[in-house]
C-alpha positions as CSV (number, residue, x, y, z in Angstrom):
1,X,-14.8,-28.5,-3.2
2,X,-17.6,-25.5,-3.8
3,X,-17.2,-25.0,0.1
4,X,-13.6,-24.7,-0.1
5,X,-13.7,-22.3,-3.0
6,X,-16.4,-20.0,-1.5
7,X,-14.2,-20.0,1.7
8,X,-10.9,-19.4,-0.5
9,X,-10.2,-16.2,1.3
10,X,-9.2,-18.3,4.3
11,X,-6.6,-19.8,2.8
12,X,-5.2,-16.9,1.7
13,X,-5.4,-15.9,5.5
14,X,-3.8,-18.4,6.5
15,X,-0.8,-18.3,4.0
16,X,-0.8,-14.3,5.5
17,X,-0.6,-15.3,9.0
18,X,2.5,-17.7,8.2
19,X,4.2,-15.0,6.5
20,X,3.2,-12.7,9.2
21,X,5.0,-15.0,11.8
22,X,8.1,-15.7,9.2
23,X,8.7,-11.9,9.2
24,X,8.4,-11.3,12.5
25,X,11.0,-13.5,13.7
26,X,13.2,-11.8,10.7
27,X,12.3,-8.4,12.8
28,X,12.8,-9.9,16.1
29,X,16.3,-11.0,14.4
30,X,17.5,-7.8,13.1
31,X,16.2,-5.7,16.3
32,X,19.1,-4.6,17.0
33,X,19.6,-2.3,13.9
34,X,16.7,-0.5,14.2
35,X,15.0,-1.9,10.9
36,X,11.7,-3.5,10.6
37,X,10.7,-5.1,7.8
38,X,6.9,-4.2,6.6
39,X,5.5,-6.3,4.4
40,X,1.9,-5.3,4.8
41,X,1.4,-4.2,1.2
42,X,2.9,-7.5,-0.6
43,X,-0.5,-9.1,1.5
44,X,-2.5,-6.2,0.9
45,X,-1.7,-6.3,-2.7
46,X,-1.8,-10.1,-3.0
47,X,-5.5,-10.2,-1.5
48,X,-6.7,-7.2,-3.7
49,X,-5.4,-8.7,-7.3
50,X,-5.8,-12.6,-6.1
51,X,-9.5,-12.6,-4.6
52,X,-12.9,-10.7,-5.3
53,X,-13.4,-7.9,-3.4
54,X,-15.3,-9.0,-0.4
55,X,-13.4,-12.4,0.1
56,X,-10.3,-9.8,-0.1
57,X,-11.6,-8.1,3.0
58,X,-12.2,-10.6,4.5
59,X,-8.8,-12.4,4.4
60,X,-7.5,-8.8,5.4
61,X,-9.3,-8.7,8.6
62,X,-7.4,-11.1,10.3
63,X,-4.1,-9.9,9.6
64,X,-5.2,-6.0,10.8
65,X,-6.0,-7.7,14.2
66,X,-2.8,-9.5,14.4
67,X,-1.1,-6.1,13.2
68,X,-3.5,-4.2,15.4
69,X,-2.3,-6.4,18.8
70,X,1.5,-5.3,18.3
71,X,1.8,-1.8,17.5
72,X,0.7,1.1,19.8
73,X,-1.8,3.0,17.8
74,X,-6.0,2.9,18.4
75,X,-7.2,-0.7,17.6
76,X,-8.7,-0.7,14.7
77,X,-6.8,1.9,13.0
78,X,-5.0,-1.1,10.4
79,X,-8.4,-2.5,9.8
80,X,-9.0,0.6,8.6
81,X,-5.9,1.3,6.7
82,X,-6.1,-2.2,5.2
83,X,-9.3,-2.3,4.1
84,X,-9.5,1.4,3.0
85,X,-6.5,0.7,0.5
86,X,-8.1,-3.3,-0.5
87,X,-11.3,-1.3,-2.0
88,X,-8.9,1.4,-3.6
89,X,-7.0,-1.3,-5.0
90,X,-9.9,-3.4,-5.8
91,X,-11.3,-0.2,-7.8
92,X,-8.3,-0.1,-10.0
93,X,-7.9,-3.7,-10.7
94,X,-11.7,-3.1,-12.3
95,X,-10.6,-0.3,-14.2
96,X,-7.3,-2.3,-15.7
97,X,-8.0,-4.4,-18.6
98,X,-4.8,-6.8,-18.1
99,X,-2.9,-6.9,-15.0
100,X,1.0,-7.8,-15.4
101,X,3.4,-8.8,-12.7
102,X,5.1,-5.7,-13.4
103,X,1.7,-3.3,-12.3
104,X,1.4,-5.8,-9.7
105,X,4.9,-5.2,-8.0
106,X,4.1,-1.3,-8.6
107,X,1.0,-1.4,-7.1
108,X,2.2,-3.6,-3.8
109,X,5.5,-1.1,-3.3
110,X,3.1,2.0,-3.6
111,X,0.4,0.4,-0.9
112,X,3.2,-0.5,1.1
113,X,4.6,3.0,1.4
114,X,1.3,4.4,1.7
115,X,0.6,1.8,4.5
116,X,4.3,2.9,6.0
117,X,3.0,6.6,5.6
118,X,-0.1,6.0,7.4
119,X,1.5,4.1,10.3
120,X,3.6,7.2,10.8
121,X,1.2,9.6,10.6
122,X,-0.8,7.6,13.1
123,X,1.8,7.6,15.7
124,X,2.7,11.1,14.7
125,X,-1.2,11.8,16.1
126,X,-1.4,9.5,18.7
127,X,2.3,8.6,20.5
128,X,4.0,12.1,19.8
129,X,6.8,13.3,18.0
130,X,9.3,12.4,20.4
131,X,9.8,8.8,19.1
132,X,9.9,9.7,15.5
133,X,13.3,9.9,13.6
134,X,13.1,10.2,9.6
135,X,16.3,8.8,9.1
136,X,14.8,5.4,10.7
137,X,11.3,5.8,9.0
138,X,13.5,6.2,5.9
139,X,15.5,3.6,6.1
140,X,12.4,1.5,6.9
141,X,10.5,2.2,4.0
142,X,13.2,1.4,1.9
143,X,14.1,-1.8,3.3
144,X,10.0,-2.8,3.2
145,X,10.0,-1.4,-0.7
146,X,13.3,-3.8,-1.3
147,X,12.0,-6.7,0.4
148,X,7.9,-6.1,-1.5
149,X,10.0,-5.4,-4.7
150,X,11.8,-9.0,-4.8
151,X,9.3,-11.0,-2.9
152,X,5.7,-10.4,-3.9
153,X,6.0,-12.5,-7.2
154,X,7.0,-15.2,-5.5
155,X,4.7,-14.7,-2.7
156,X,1.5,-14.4,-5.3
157,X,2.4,-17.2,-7.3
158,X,2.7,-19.5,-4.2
159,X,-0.5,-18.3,-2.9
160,X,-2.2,-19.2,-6.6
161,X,-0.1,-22.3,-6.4
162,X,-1.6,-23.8,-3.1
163,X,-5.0,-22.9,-4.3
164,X,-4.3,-24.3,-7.2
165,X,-3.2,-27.9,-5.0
166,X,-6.5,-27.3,-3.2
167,X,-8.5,-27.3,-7.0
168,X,-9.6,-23.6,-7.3
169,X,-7.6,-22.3,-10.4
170,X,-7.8,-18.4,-10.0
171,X,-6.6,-17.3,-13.5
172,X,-9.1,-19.6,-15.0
173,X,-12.3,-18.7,-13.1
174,X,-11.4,-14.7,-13.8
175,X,-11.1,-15.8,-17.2
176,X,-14.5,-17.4,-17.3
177,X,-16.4,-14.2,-15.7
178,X,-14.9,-11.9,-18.7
């Protein structure tokens, strides 16, 4: 079991890749409207508050690649963006005395938009202006934030639940360490 709870983060991986793959066939779904669904922040979020710092990063890896292999932008550029916003995140969870689901749904809706924001400004720099309507880019940020707003407590208590199943209880190890 101590080999399972060192390598915890790729659990959480895993549990990001299947939601990676639910919404995308949601966004292949509703194509037609324009609207995608972003979601990055709920697992950005979920990694950051969930795992330690480094195991965070390291579930988050795998996901920027996967991100990084469907959009048009400079690989790397969501490894970046992920990461970048894990150790900001990280550095407030430290600085928090109690986290609530309520900071938690806060903090995933603002790195979401901030992950939206970046996205844009990254194809704003690399692809052009020609491509970019606000309206859209509203619409889609809004849509994410709805979508983040009602599913990340659900998400993050099904993540703690499966490790939980798998014998490494999160909420009482980061008891113990305080």
């Amino acid at each position: 079991m101590n080999l399972l709870s060192r390598n915890r983060w790729l659990i959480v991986a895993i549990c990001h890749y299947v939601t990676l793959f639910i919404f995308s066939e949601i966004n292949y779904h509703i194509a037609f409207t324009g609207i995608y669904i972003l979601i990055t922040g709920m697992l950005l979020t979920s990694s950051s508050l969930i795992l330690s710092p480094t195991q965070g990063a390291l579930s988050l890896v795998p996901v920027a690649f996967n991100i990084d292999s469907r959009i048009p932008l400079p690989f790397g550029s969501s490894l970046i963006i992920l990461v970048g916003l894990h150790f900001a995140i990280a550095l407030f969870k430290s600085q928090i005395q109690r986290e609530t689901d309520d900071l938690a749904i806060v903090t995933a809706l603002f790195a979401n938009i901030l992950v939206h924001l970046a996205y844009t400004l990254f194809s704003r720099a690399y692809l052009g202006t020609n491509g970019i309507d606000p309206l859209l880019i509203s619409v889609n940020a809004i849509s994410s934030s709805l979508v983040v707003a009602l599913l990340y407590t659900l998400y993050s208590r099904s993540i703690v639940d499966i490790l939980g199943i798998l014998g490494i209880h999160v909420h009482q190890e980061s008891r113990h360490k305080r």
